[in-house]
N, CA, C and O atoms as CSV, one atom per row, in Angstrom:
chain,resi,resn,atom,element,x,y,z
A,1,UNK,N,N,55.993,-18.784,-55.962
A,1,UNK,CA,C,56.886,-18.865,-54.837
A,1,UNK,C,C,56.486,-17.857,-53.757
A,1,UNK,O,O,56.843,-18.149,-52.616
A,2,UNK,N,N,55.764,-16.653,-53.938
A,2,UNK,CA,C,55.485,-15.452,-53.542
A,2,UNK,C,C,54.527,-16.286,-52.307
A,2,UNK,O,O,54.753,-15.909,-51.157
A,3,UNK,N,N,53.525,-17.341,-52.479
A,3,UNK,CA,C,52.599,-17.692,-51.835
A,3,UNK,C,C,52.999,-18.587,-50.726
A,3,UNK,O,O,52.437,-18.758,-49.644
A,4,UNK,N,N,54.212,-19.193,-51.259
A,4,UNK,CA,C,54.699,-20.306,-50.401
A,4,UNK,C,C,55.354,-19.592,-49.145
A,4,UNK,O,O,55.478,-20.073,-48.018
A,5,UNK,N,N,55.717,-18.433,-49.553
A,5,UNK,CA,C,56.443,-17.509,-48.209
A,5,UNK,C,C,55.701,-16.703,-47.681
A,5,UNK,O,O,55.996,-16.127,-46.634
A,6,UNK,N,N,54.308,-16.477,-48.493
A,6,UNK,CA,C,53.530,-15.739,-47.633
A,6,UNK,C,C,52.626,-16.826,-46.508
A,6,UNK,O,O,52.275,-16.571,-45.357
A,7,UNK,N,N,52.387,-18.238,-47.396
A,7,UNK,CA,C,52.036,-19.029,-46.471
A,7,UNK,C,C,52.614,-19.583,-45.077
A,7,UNK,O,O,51.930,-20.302,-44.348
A,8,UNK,N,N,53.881,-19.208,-44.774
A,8,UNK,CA,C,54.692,-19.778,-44.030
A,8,UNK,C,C,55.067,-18.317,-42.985
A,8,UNK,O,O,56.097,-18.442,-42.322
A,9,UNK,N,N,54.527,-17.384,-42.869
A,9,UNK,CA,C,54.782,-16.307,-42.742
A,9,UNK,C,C,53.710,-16.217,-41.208
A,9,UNK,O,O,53.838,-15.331,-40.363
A,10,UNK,N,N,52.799,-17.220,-41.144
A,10,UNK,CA,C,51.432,-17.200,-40.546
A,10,UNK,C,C,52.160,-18.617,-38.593
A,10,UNK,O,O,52.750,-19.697,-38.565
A,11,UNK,N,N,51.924,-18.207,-38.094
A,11,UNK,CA,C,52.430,-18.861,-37.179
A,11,UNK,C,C,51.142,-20.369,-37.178
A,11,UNK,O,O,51.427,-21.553,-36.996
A,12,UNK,N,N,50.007,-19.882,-37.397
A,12,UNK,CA,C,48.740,-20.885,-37.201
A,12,UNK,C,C,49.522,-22.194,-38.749
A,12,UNK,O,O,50.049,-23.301,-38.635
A,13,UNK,N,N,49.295,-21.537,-39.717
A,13,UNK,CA,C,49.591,-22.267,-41.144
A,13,UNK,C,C,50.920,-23.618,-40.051
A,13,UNK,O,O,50.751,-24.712,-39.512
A,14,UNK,N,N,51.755,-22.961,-40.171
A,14,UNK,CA,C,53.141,-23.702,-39.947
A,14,UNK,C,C,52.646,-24.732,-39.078
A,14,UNK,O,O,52.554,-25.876,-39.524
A,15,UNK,N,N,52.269,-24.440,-37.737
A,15,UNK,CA,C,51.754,-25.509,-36.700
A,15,UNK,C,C,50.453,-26.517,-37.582
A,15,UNK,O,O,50.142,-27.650,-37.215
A,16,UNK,N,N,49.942,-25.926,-38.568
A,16,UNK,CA,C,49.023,-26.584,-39.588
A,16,UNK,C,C,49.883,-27.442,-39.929
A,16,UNK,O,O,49.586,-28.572,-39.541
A,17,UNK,N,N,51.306,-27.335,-40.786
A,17,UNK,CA,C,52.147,-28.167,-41.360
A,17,UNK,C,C,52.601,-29.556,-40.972
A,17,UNK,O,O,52.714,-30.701,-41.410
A,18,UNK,N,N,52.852,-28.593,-39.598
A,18,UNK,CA,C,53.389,-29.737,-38.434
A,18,UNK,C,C,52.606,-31.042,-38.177
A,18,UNK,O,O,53.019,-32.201,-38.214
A,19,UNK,N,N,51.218,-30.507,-37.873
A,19,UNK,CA,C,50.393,-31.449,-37.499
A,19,UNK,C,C,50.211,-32.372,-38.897
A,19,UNK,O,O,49.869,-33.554,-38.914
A,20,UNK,N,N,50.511,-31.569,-40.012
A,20,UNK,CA,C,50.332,-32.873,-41.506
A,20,UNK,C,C,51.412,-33.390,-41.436
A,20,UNK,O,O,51.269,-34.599,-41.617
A,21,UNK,N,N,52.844,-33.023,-41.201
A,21,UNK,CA,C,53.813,-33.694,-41.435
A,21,UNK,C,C,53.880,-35.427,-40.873
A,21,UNK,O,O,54.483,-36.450,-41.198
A,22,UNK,N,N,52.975,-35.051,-39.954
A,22,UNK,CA,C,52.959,-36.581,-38.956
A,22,UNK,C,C,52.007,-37.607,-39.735
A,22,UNK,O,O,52.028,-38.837,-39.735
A,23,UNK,N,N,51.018,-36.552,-40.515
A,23,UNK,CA,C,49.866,-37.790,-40.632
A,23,UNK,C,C,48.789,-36.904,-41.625
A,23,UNK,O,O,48.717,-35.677,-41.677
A,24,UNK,N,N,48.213,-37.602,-42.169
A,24,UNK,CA,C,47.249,-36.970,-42.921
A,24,UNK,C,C,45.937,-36.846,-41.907
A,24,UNK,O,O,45.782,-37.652,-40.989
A,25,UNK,N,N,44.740,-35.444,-42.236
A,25,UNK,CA,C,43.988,-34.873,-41.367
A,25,UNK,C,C,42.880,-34.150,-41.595
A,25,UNK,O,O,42.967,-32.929,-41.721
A,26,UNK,N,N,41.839,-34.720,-41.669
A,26,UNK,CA,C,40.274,-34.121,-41.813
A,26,UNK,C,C,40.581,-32.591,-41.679
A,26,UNK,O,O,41.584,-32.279,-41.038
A,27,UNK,N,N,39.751,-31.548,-42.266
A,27,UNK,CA,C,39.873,-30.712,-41.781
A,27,UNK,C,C,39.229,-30.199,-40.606
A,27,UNK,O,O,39.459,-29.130,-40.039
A,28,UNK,N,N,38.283,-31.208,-40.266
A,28,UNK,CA,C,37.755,-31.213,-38.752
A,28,UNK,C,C,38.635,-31.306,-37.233
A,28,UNK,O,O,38.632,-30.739,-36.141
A,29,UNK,N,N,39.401,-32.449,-37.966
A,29,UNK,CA,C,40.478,-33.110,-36.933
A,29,UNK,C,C,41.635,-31.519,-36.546
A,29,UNK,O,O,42.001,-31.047,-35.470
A,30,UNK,N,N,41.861,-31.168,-37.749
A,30,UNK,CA,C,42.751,-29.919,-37.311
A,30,UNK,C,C,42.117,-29.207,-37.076
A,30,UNK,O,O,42.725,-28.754,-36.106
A,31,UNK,N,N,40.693,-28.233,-37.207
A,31,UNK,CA,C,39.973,-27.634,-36.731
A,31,UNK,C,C,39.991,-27.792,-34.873
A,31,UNK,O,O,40.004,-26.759,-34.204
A,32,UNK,N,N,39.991,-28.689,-34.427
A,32,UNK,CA,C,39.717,-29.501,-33.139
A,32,UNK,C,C,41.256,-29.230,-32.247
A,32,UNK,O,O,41.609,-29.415,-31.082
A,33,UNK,N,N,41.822,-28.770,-33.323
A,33,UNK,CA,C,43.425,-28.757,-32.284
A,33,UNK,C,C,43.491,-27.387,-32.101
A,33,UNK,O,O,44.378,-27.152,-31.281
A,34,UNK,N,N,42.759,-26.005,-32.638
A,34,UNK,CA,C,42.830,-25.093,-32.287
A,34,UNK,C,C,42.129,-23.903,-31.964
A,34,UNK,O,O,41.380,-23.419,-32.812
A,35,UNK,N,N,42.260,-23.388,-30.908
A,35,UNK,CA,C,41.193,-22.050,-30.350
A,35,UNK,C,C,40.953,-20.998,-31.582
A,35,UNK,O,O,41.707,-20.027,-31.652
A,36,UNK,N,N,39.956,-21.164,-32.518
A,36,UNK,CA,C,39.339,-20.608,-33.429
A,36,UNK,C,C,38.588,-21.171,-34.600
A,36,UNK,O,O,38.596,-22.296,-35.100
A,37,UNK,N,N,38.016,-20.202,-34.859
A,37,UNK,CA,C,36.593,-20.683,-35.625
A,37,UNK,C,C,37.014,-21.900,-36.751
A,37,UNK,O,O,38.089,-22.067,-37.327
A,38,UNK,N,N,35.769,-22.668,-36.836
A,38,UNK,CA,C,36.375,-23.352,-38.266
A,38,UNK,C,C,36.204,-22.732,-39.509
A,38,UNK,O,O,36.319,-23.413,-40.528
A,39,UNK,N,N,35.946,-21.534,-39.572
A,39,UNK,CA,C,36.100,-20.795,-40.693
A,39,UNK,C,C,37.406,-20.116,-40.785
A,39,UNK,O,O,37.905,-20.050,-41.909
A,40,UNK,N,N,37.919,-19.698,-39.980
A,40,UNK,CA,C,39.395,-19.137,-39.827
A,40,UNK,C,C,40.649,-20.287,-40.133
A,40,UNK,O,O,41.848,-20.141,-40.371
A,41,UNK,N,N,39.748,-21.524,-40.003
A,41,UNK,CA,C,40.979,-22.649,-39.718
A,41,UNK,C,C,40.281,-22.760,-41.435
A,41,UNK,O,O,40.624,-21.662,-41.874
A,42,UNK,N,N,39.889,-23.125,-42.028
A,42,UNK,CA,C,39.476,-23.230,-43.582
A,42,UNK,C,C,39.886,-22.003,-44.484
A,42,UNK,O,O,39.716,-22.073,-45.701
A,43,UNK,N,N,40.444,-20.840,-43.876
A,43,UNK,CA,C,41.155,-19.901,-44.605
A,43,UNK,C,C,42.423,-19.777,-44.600
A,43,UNK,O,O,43.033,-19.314,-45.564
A,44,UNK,N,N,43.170,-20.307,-43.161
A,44,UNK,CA,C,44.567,-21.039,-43.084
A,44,UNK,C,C,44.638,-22.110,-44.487
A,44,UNK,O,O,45.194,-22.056,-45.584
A,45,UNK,N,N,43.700,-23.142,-43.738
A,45,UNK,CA,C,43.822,-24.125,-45.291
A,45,UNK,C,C,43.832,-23.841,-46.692
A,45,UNK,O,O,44.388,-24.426,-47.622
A,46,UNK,N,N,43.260,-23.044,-46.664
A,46,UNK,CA,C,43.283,-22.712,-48.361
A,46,UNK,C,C,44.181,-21.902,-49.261
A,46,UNK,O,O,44.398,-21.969,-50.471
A,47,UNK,N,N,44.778,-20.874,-48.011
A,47,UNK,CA,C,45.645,-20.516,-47.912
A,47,UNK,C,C,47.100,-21.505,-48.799
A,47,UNK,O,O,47.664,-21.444,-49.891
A,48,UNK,N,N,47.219,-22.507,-47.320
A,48,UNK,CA,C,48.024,-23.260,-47.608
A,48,UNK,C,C,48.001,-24.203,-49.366
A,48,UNK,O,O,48.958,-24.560,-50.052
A,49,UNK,N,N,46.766,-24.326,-49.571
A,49,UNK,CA,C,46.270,-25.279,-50.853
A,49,UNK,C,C,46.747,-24.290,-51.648
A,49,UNK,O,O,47.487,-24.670,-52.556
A,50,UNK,N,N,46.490,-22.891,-51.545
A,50,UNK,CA,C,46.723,-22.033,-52.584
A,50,UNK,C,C,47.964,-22.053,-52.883
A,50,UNK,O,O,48.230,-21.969,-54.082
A,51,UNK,N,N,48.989,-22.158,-51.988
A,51,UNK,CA,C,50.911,-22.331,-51.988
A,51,UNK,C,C,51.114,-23.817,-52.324
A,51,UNK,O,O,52.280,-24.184,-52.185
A,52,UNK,N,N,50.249,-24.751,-52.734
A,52,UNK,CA,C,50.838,-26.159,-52.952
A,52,UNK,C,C,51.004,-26.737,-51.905
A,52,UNK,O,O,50.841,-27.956,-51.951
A,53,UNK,N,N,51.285,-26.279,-50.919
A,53,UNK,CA,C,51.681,-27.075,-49.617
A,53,UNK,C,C,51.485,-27.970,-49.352
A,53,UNK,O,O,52.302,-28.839,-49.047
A,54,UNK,N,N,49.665,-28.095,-49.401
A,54,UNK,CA,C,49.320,-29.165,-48.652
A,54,UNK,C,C,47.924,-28.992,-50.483
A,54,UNK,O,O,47.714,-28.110,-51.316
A,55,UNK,N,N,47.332,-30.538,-50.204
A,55,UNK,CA,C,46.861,-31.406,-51.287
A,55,UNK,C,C,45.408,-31.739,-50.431
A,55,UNK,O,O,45.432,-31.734,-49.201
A,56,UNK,N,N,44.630,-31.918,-50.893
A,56,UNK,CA,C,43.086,-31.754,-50.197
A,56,UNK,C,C,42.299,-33.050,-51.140
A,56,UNK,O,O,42.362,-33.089,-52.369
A,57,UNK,N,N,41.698,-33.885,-50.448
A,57,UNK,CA,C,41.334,-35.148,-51.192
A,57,UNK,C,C,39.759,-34.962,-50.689
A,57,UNK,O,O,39.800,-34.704,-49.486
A,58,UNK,N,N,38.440,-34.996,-51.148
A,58,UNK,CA,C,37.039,-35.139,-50.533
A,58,UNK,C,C,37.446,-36.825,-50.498
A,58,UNK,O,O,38.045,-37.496,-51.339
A,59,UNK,N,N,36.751,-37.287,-48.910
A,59,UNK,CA,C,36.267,-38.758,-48.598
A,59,UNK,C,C,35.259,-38.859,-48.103
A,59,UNK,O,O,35.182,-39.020,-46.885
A,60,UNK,N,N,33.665,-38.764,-49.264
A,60,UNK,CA,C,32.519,-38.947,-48.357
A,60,UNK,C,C,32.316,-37.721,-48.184
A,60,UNK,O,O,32.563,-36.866,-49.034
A,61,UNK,N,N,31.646,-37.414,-46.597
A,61,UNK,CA,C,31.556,-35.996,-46.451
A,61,UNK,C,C,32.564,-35.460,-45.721
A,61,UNK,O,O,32.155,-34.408,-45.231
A,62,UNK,N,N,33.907,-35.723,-45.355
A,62,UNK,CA,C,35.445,-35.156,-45.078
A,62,UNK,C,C,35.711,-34.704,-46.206
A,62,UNK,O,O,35.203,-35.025,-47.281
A,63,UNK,N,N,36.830,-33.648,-45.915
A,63,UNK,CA,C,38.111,-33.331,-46.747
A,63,UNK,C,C,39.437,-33.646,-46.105
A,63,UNK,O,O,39.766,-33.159,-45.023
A,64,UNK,N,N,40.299,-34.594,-46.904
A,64,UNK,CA,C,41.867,-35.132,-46.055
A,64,UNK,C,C,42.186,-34.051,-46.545
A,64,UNK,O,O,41.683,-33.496,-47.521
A,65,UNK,N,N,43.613,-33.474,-45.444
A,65,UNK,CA,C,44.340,-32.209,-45.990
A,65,UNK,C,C,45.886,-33.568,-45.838
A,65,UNK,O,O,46.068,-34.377,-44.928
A,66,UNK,N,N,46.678,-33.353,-47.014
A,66,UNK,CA,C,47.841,-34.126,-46.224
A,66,UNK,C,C,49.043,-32.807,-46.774
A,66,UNK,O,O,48.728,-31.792,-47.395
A,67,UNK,N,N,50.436,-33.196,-46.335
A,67,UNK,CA,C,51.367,-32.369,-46.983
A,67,UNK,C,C,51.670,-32.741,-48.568
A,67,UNK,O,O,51.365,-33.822,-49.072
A,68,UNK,N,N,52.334,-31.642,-49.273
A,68,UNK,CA,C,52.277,-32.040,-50.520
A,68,UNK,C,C,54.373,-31.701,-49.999
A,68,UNK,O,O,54.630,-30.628,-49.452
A,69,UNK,N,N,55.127,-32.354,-50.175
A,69,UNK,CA,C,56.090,-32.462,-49.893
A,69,UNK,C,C,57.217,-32.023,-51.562
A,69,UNK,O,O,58.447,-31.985,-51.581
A,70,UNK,N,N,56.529,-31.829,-52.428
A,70,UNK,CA,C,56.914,-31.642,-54.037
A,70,UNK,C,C,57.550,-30.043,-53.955
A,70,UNK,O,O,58.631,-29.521,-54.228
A,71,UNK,N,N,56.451,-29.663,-53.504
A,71,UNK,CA,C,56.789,-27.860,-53.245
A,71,UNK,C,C,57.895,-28.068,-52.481
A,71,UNK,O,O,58.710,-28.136,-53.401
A,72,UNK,N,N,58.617,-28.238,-51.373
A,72,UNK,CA,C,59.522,-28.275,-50.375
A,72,UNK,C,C,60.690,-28.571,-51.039
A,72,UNK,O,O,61.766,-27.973,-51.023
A,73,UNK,N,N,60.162,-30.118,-51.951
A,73,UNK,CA,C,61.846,-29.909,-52.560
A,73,UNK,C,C,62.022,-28.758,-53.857
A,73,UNK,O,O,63.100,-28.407,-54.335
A,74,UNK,N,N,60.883,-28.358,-54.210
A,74,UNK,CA,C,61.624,-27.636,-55.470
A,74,UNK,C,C,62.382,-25.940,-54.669
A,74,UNK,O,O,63.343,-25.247,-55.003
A,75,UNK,N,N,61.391,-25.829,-53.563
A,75,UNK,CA,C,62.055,-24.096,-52.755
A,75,UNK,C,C,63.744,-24.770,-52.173
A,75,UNK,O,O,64.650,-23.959,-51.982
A,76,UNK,N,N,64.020,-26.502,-51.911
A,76,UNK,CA,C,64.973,-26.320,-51.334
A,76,UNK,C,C,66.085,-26.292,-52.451
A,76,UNK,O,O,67.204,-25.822,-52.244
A,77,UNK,N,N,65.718,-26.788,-53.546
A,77,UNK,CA,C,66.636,-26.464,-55.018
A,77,UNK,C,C,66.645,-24.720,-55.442
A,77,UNK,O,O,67.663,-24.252,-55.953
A,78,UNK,N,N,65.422,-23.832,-55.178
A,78,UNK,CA,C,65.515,-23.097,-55.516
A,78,UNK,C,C,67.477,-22.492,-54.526
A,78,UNK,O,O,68.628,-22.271,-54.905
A,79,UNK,N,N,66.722,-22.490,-53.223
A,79,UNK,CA,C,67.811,-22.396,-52.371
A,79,UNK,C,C,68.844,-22.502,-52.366
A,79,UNK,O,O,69.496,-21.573,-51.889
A,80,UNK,N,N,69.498,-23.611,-52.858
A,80,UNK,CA,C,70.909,-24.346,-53.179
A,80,UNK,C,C,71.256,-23.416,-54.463
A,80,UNK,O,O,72.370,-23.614,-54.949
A,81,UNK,N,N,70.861,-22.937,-54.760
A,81,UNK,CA,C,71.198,-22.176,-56.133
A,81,UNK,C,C,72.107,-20.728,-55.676
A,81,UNK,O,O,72.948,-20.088,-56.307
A,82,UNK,N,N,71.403,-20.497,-53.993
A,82,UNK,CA,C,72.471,-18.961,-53.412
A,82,UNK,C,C,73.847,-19.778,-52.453
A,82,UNK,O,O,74.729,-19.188,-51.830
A,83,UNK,N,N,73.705,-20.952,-52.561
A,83,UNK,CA,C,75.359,-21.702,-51.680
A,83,UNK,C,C,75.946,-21.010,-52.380
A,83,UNK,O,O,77.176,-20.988,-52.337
């Protein structure tokens, strides 16, 4: 859980989220949406892979990043537990 809040903690990661929430995304394609290296944008990602977040598929020579939406509901059960 420690990772999932440190992942979300990152202003770049979150706008990462955003852009999966809509659609699944090469890591090129998100690379392409932001002012920095694609090595910086592949340490966001892994980041994120490392918290479950997001789910990473090889196609060929791509990697799809999509959201992993499993993690989300179990932090929002964790949550409901302080109502």
């Amino acid at each position: 859980m420690n990772n999932f809040f440190k992942a979300l903690n990152d202003p770049t990661r979150r706008e990462i989220l955003e852009l999966l929430n809509k659609g699944d995304l090469t890591a090129g394609e998100i690379a392409g949406r932001f002012k920095m290296t694609r090595p910086s944008i592949s340490h966001h990602l892994d980041l994120l892979k490392q918290a479950g977040l997001v789910v990473c598929v090889r196609e060929g020579q791509f990697q799809k990043y999509s959201i992993n939406t499993t993690v989300f509901d179990e932090i929002v059960q964790w949550l409901m537990h302080f109502k």
